[in-house]
N, C-alpha and C positions, 0 to 999 in steps of 0.2 A: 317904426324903424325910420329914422332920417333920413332922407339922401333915397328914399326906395322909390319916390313918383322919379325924381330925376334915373334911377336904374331903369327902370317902366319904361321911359319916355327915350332915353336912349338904344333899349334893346329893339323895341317899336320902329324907331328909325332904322336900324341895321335892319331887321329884317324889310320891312318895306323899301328899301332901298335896295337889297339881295333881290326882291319878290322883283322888280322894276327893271335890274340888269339884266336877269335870266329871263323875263318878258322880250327886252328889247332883242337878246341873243337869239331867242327861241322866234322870234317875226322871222328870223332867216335862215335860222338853222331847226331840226326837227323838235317839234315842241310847240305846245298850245301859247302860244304868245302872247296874245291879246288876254288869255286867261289870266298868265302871270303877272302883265300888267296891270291888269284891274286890282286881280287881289295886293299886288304892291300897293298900290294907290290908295285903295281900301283901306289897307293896314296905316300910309303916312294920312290919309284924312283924317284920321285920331290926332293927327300933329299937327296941321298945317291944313289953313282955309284952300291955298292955291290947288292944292290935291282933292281935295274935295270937290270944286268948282270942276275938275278936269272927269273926274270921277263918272259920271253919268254918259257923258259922250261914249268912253271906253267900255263903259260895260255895253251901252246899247251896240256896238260894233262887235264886240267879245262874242254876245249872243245871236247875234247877225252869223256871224262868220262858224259859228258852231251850227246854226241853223242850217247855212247853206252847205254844208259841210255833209251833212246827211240829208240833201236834196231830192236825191235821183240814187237808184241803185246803182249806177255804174261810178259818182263820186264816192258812194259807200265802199266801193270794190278797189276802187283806187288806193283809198285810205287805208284799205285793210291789206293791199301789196304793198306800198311804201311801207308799213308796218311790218310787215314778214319779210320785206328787206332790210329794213334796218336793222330787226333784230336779229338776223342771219350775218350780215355783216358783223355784228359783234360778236357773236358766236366766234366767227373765221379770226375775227383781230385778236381774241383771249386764246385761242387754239395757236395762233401765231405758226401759222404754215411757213416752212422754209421759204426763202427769199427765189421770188423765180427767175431765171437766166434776161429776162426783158428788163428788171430793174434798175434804172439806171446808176442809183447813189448807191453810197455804202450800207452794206447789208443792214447796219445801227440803225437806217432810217425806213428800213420795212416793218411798218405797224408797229411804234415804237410806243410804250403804254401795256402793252399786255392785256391781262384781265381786267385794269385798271379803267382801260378806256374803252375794252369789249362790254363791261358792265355798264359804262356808263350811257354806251349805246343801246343795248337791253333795257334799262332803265328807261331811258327818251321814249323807247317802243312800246313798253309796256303804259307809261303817262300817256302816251297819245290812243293807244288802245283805249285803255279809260275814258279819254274824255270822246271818242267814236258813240262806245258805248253811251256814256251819258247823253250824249247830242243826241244820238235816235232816241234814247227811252224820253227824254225832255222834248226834244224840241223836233220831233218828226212829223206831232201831229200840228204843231205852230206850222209848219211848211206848208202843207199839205192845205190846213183853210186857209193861207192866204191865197195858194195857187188858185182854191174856189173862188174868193172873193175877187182875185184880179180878173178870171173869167167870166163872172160877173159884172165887175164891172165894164171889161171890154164889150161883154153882149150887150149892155145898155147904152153902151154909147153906139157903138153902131148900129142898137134901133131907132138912138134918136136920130142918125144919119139919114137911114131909111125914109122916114118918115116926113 
């Protein structure tokens, strides 16, 4: 089929460039970020050397930040209330409760989206659920021997102090 590596090579880009935008949105708003970036990246390395080259930093930070992420039980706990808030809050935006007497604009602009933007709240909470999950079953026990090894190594240098 003619013209199908240039189809290839352009859908490749649209998605890697999608995978990149919702990386950089998700850094600030709820959403595995650095996840999305990588796999954006990922997907334009197939295109383009410069993505490539970029490629490695991001992932090692990707799984850095997933790591720590599920460090300590109580960032686990955190993670897992930000998540049942966020998905509660979509819940209440798709339910679209009457507008309360404190509001100050026009009623139009209480929780305006609907189910549209309650789902896509739910949505964010349930991806970020996932990737909670993955990070402990993956990389719980990466945490944990390095906390050994830093222990280690701190004991050694302060026997070498000692000494």
């Amino acid at each position: 089929m003619p013209g199908g590596g240039a189809l290839k090579s352009i859908a490749l880009q649209i998605v890697g460039w999608a995978l990149v935008l919702v990386g950089i949105a998700a850094l600030v708003l709820p959403g595995p970020g650095l996840l999305a970036l990588f796999a954006g990246l990922a997907v334009l390395a197939t295109q383009y050397e410069w993505a490539e080259r970029r490629l490695e930093p991001v992932r090692k930070a990707a799984l850095r930040t997933a790591a720590d992420g599920v460090a300590s039980p109580l960032r686990i706990a955190a993670s897992v209330l930000g998540i049942a808030c966020l998905m509660g809050i979509g819940v209440v935006w798709g339910l679209h409760p009457a507008t309360p007497q404190w509001w100050p604009l026009d009623d139009r602009w209480w929780l305006p989206g609907g189910w549209g933007a309650g789902a896509s709240l739910i949505f964010s909470g349930l991806i970020a659920a996932a990737t909670v999950v993955y990070s402990y079953i993956n990389f719980r026990e990466i945490q944990e021997d390095e906390a050994q090894e830093d222990a280690l190594e701190d004991s050694s240098r302060t026997d070498g102090i000692n000494r």
